[in-house]
N, C-alpha and C positions, 0 to 999 in steps of 0.2 A: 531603502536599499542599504545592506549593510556587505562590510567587505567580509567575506568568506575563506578566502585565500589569496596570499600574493605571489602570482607564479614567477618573482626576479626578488630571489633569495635574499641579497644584499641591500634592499630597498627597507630602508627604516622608518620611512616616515607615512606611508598608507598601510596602515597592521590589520590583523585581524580583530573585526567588532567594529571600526570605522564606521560610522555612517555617512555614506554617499548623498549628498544633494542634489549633484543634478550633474549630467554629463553630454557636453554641447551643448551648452542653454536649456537643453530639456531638463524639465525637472524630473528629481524620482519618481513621484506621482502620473504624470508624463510614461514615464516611461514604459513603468508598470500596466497601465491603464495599455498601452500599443500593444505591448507582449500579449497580454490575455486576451486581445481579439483574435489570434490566430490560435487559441489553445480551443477546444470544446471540454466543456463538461455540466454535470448535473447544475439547473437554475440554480442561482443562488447559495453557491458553492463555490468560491476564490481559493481554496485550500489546496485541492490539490494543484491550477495554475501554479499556485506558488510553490510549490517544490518541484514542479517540472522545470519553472524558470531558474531555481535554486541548484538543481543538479545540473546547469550549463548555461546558463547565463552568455558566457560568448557566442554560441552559439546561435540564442534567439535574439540578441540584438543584435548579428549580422545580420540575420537572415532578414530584420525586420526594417536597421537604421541602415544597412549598408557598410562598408569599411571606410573610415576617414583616417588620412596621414597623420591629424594629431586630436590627443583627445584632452580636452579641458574639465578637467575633475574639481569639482568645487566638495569640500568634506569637514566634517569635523574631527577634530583631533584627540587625544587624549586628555588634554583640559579642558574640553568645552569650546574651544574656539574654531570659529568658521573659518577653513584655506583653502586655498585652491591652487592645483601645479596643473602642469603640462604632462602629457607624455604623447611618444612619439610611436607613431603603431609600428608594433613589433611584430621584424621579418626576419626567420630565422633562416641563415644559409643554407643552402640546400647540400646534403650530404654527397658526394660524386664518388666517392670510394667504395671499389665492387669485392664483392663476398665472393669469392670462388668455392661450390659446394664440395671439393677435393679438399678444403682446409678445414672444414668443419668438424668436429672430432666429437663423439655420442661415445657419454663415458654408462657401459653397459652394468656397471658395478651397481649402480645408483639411480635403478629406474623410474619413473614419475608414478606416483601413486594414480592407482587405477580411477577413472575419471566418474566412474557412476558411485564409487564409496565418496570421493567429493561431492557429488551433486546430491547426496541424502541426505550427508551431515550438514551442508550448507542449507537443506529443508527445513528441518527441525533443530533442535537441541534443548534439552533441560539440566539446568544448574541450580543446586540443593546450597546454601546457605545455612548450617547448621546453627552459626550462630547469635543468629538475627530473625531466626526460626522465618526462613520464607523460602519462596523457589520460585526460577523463574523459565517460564517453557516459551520459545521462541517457534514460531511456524510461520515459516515465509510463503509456503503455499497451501494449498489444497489439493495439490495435482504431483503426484509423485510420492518420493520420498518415504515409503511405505511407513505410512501414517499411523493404519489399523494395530500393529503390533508396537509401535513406537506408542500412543496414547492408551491402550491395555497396559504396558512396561510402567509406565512413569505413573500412574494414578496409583494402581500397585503400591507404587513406589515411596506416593505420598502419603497413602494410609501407614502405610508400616513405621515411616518414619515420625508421623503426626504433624505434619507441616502445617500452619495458623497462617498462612498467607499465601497465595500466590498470582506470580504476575504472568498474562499469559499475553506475549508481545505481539500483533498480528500487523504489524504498521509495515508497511510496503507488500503486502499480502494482496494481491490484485484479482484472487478467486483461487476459480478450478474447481475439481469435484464436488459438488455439492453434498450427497453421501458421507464423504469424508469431514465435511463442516458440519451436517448435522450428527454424527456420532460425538467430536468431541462439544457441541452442545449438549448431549446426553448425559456427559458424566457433569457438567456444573449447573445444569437447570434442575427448577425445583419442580416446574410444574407441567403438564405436558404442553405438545404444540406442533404446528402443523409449521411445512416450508413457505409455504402461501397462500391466501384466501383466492387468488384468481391467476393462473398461466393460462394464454388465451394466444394463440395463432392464426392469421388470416387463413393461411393454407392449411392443405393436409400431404402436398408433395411438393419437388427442387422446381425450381425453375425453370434451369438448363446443366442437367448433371454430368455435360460436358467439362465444366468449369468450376465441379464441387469435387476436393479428391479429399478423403473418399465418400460420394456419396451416399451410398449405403448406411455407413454410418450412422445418419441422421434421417435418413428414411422411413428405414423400419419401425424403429420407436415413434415415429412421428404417423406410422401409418396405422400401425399397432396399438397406441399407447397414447394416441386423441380422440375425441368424440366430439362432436357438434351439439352445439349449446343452443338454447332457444333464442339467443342473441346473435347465432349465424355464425360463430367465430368456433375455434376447435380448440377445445379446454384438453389439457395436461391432469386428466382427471387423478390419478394417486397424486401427483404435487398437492393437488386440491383438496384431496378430501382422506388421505393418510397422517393420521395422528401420533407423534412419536411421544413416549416415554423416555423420562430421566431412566437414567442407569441405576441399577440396583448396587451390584457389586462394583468396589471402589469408588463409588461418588462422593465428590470432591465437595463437601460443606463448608469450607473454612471461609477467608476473604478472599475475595475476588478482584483483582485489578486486571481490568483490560484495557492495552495500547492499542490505540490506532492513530492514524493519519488521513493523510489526502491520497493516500495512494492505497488505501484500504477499501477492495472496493467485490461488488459480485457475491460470491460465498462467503469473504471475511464478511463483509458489511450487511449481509444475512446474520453472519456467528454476532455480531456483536448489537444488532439490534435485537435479536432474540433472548439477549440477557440483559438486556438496558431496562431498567428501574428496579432488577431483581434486590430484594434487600439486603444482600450479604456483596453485591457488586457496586464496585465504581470502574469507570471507565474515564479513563485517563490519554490524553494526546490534543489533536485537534479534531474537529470533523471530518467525517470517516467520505470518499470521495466518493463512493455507493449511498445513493439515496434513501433515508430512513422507509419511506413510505414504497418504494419499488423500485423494479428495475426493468432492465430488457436484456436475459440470458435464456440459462439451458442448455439449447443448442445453439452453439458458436462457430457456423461452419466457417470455411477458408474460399473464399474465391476469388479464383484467377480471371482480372479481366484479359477478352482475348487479345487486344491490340498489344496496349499498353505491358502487358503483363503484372501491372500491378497486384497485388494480392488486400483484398480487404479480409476484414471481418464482420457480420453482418446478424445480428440476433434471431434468434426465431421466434421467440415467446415473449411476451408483453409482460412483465411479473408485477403481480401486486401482494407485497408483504400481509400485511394488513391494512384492511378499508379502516377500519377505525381512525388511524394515524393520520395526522395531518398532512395533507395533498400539497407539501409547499417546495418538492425538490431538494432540500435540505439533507442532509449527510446525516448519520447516527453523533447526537449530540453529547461533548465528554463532557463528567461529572465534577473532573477534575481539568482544568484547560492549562494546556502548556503555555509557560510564557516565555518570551526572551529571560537571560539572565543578566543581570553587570557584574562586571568585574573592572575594576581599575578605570573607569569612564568608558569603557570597552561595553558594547552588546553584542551578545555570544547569542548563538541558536537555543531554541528553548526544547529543552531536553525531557521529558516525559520520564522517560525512564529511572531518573536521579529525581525528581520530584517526588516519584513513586515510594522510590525505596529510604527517601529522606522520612516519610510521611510514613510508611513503616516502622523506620526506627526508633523516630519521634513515640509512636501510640505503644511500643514494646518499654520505651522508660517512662511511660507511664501508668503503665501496668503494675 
């Protein structure tokens, strides 16, 4: 456990890069080991647990240790040596001061940028480095953000300019259309290749489409768009047996760095095992949180249970990548593994992305 942030400003002495040893007598090891029973994910795959416990931390040890009045932090310090303090669980007063909406004043000069140009840019982005000759394209999803014209724009973009590197970021990339994952696999693969060797469905219709909106949706094509295997099961036949082509126009030959993480997972985790061992790619971060060898997507309907109203999520299709690959659960393996950094006795988060463009820089002065 390392400390990440310290939410009481003025506190000098637990910094960031800390490493925690153990809090209430539980050790880190301890602790870590409690959290990831409540998480789910792919066998054999800790990586993405750990950045879900890393993006809120207070949260899963409430929900897990409970709240105690005071908490006994045992750490090491910026020299190397083992201390331990107290702190007292912080309770912040409660605000009693009421807002009357007659005071509230909406300055009409200065309206808020329109919320769907936000949510595109924050989809995509591609940033050109002229002078380190690299570019780096970011895609936080596969669902949205119209893709189709944004990845025609930019490849364009890198032929014209002759770009010798680029990093194509997908780490926190959790899926979405697949369509969209395998086109911009088109413009950096060499060779052809198919979405899957097997999508196989028990059914052929909903359950209860009382409790599926919209059901239709996922019916049609599911009704349309399966056939019955001599295994009894209802294959996703074009998944199966449609073979894509690299891109002609603008394909992207240069080097290839691909980011991922734990939280890379569905379509990204498709995009990035479909170019794993290509020989102009490395793949850079940690284990991608989508299993190398399959998965269970497609269709992703939403169901409301009737009581509770909860809402799950629930797969329809069994995916298997390819049979050849080893059956071990396992995330898409980087070429390059991010590690923690030090600085100053301090361990900081281990950055992918500055690894990358160090290793860039590096192979450009020695050229």
């Amino acid at each position: 456990l390392y400390i990440f942030k310290n939410m009481h400003a003025k506190d000098t002495l637990l910094m960031k890069g800390m490493e925690v040893l153990a809090i209430n007598q539980f050790s880190a090891a301890q602790i870590i080991d409690s959290l990831y029973q409540f998480i789910s994910a792919d066998a054999n795959n800790p990586y993405f647990k750990a950045q879900v416990i890393s993006n809120n931390f207070p949260a899963w040890y409430r929900l897990v240790f409970g709240l105690d009045s005071v908490y006994h932090i045992q750490y090491i310090d910026t020299t190397g040596v083992k201390k331990a303090i107290s702190l007292k669980n912080y309770a912040p007063e409660k605000d009693t001061s009421v807002i009357h909406p007659a005071t509230v004043r909406h300055n009409k000069a200065y309206p808020l940028p329109a919320k769907k140009i936000s949510a595109i840019q924050l989809k995509r982005l591609l940033q050109i480095d002229t002078l380190h000759k690299l570019a780096y394209m970011h895609v936080s999803s596969f669902s949205g953000g119209r893709l189709r014209g944004f990845f025609r724009r930019s490849f364009r973009t890198l032929r014209q300019k002759n770009i010798p590197n680029l990093m194509v970021d997908v780490r926190g990339n959790g899926g979405g259309n697949v369509n969209k994952s395998v086109l911009l696999t088109k413009y950096l693969i060499r060779q052809p290749f198919k979405v899957a060797d097997t999508a196989v469905s028990l059914h052929k219709t909903m359950w209860d489409k009382r409790y599926i909106v919209p059901w239709w949706l996922y019916w049609f094509p599911m009704q349309f768009g399966s056939v019955r295997g001599a295994d009894g099961f209802f294959h996703a036949s074009r998944i199966e047996n449609h073979v894509y082509h690299p891109k002609n126009k603008n394909h992207y030959n240069g080097q290839i760095y691909v980011l991922q993480d734990g939280y890379t997972f569905s379509a990204a985790a498709m995009f990035t095992a479909a170019l794993k061992g290509q020989q102009n790619v490395l793949i850079a971060g940690t284990p991608s949180g989508g299993a190398y060898y399959g998965n269970n997507a497609l269709f992703l309907p939403h169901i409301q249970l009737p009581n509770s109203k909860l809402r799950i999520t629930l797969p329809m299709y069994r995916v298997v990548l390819d049979r050849a690959r080893l059956k071990n659960g396992k995330g898409v393996l980087p070429d390059i593994w991010a590690k923690p950094q030090y600085h100053h006795h301090l361990t900081l988060p281990p950055n992918a992305l500055q690894q990358v463009i160090g290793q860039i820089v590096q192979n450009n002065q020695l050229k």
